[in-house]
C-alpha positions in Angstrom: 19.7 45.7 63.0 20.5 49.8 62.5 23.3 48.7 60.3 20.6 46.4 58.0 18.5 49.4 57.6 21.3 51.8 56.9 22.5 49.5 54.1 19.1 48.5 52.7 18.7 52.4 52.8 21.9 52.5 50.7 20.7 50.2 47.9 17.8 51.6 47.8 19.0 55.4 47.0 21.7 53.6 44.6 19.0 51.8 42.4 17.5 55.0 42.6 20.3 56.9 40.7 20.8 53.9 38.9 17.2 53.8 37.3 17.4 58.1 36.9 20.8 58.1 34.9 19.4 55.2 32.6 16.4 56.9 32.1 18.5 60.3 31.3 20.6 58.6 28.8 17.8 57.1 27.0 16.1 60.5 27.0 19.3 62.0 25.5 19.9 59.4 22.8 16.6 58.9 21.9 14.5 62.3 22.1 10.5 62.5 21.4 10.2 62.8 17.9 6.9 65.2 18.6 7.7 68.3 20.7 4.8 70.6 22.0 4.6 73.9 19.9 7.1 76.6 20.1 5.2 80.2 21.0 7.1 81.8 18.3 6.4 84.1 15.2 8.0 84.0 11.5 9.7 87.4 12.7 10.9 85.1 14.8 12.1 82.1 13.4 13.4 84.7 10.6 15.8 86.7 13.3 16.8 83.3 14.5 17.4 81.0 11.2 18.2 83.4 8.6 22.2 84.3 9.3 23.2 80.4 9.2 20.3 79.4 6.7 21.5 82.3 3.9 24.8 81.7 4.7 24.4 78.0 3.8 22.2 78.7 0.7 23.8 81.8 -1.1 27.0 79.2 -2.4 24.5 77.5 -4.2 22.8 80.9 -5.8 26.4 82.0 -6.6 27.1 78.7 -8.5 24.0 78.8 -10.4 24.1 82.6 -11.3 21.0 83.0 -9.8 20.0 86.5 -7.9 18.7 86.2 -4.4 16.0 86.6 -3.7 14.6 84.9 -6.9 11.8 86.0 -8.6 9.7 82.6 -8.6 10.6 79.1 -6.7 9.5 75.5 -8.0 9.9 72.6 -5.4 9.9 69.1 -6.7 9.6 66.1 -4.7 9.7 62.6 -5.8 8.1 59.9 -3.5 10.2 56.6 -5.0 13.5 59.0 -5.4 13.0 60.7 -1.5 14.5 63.7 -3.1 13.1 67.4 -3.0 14.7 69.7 -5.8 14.5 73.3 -5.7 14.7 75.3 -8.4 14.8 78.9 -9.4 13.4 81.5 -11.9 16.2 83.9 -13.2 15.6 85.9 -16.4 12.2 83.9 -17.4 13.7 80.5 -17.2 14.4 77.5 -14.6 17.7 77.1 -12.8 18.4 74.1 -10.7 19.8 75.1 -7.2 19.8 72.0 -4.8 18.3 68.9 -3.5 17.4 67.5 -0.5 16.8 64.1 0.3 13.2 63.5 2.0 14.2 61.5 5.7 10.6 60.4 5.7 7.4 60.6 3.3 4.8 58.1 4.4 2.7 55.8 2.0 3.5 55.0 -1.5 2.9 55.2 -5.1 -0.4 56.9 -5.9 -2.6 60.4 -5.0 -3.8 61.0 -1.5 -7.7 59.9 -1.6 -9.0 60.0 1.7 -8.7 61.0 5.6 -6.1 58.5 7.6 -4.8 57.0 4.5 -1.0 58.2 5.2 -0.6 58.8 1.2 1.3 62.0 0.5 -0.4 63.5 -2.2 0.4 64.0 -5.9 0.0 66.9 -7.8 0.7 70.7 -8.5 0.2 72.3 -5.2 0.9 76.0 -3.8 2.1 77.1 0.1 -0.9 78.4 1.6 0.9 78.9 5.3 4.0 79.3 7.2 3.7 77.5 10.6 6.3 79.0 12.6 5.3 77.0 15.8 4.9 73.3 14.0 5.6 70.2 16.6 8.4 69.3 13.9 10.4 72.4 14.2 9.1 74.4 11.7 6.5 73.7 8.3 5.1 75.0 5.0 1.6 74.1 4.5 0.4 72.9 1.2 -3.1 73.5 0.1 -4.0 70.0 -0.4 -6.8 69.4 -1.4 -6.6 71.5 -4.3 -9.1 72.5 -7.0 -8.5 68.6 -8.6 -8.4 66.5 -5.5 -12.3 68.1 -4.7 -13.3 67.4 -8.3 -12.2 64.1 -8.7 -13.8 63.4 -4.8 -16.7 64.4 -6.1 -16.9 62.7 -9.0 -16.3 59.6 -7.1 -18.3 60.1 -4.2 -15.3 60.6 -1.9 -15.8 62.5 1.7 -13.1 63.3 3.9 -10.0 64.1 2.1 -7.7 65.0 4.7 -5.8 67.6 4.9 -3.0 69.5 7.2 -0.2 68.3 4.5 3.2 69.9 5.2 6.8 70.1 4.3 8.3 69.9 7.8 11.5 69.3 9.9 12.7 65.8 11.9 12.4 62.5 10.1 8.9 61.1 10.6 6.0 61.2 8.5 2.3 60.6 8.1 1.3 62.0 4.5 3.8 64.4 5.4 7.3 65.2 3.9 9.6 65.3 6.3 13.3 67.1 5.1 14.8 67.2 9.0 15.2 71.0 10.9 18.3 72.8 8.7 16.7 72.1 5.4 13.0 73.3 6.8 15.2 76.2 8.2 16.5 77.0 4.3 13.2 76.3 2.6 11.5 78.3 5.2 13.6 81.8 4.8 13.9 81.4 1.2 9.7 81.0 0.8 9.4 84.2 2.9 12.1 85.8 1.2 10.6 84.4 -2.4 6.9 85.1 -1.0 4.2 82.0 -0.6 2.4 83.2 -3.7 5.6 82.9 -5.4 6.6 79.3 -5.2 4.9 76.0 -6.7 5.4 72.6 -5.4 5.1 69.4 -7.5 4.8 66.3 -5.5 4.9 63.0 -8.2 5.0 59.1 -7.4 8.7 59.2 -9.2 10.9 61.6 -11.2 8.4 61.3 -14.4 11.0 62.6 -16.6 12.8 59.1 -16.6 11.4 56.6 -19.2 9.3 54.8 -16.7 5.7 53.1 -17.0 3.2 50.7 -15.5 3.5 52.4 -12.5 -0.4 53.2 -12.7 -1.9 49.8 -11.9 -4.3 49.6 -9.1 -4.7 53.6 -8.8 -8.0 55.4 -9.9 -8.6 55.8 -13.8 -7.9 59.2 -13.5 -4.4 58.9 -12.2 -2.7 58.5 -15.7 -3.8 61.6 -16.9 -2.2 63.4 -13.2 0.7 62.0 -14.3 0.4 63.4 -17.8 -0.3 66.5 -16.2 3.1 66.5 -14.1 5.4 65.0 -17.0 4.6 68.4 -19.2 4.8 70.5 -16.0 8.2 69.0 -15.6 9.2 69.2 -19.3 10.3 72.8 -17.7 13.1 71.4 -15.4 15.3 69.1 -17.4 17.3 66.4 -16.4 20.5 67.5 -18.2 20.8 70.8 -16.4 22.2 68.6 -13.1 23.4 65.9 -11.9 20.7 63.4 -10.2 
């Protein structure tokens, strides 16, 4: 009978381990996507990022001929394309610098209208904050909803537009852009290097520089001239200075 227990006793504490080192390696290969907040300041994350994040960007300001700093930074991102584009000011003109492919932007073609509706937005926006302590490692805030977003709610009796739109780290989104941790790490030293007020970002349904249309059915009236709008803004970035 003593022997029963001691081997029951046995199982027991191996099913145990069993059960804990399962549940370890599914922690390790599959990790919460949403982390609590990091008590951390952009002093911070700027002592901690900026060595490996410059030393990865300044190849690409060499091969350009830009300066770094730069004066002025423009950020384009194309839903359809999943591709962010950065591009510099050097000597009163734009220089193309890099892209990064977008893991994760949530929604699809068309403006963000409402609260809960997962859209990214569309338009010419600015980065109104630097969240150093973001669940998705770090993120720039953009300051959707802009001056057109209100008027067009208004005009169409729209309440609760949403808002808390970011460029962020990891690979999930919810009217989000998520560019995964070393690009946020770049993006995020060069806008404080650059300086928020410095840097424009245009967000756009697809590259509207490519000879596409009828992508405006279903959308709000109002949405073909916001595309209008983001085709002569992007008459400033040509296609023929890179390779898409």
């Amino acid at each position: 009978m003593l022997c029963s227990v001691v081997r029951w006793r046995a199982w027991g504490r191996l099913v145990v381990c069993v059960v804990c080192v399962w549940l370890s390696g599914c922690v390790d290969r599959q990790p919460a996507v949403v982390l609590p907040p990091v008590e951390r300041t952009v002093d911070d994350v700027m002592a901690l990022y900026t060595p490996g994040a410059e030393q990865r960007l300044l190849p690409y300001f060499d091969a350009a001929g830009v300066s770094y700093p730069p004066m002025a930074l423009t950020l384009l991102g194309f839903k359809e394309e999943k591709r962010l584009d950065v591009w510099a000011q050097q000597a009163g003109h734009w220089v193309f610098l890099r892209s990064y492919p977008m893991l994760a932007a949530s929604g699809v073609a068309g403006p963000k209208l409402r609260e809960g509706d997962e859209q990214v937005p569309e338009g010419l926006y600015r980065i109104e904050a630097l969240n150093p302590q973001s669940q998705f490692h770090l993120s720039l805030k953009l300051d959707y909803p802009n001056a057109l977003d209100r008027r067009q709610a208004v005009r169409e009796g729209r309440e609760q537009l949403g808002g808390d739109i970011f460029l962020h780290g990891k690979n999930v989104s919810v009217g989000c852009v998520a560019l995964g941790d070393t690009a946020i790490e770049e993006l995020f030293v060069l806008v404080v290097r650059v300086g928020m007020e410095h840097v424009t970002v245009l967000l756009a349904p697809y590259d509207l520089r490519q000879p596409v249309t009828g992508k405006t059915e279903g959308l709000p009236l109002w949405v073909a001239a916001l595309y209008a709008e983001l085709r002569r803004a992007l008459a400033h970035f040509p296609l023929s200075s890179h390779a898409l």
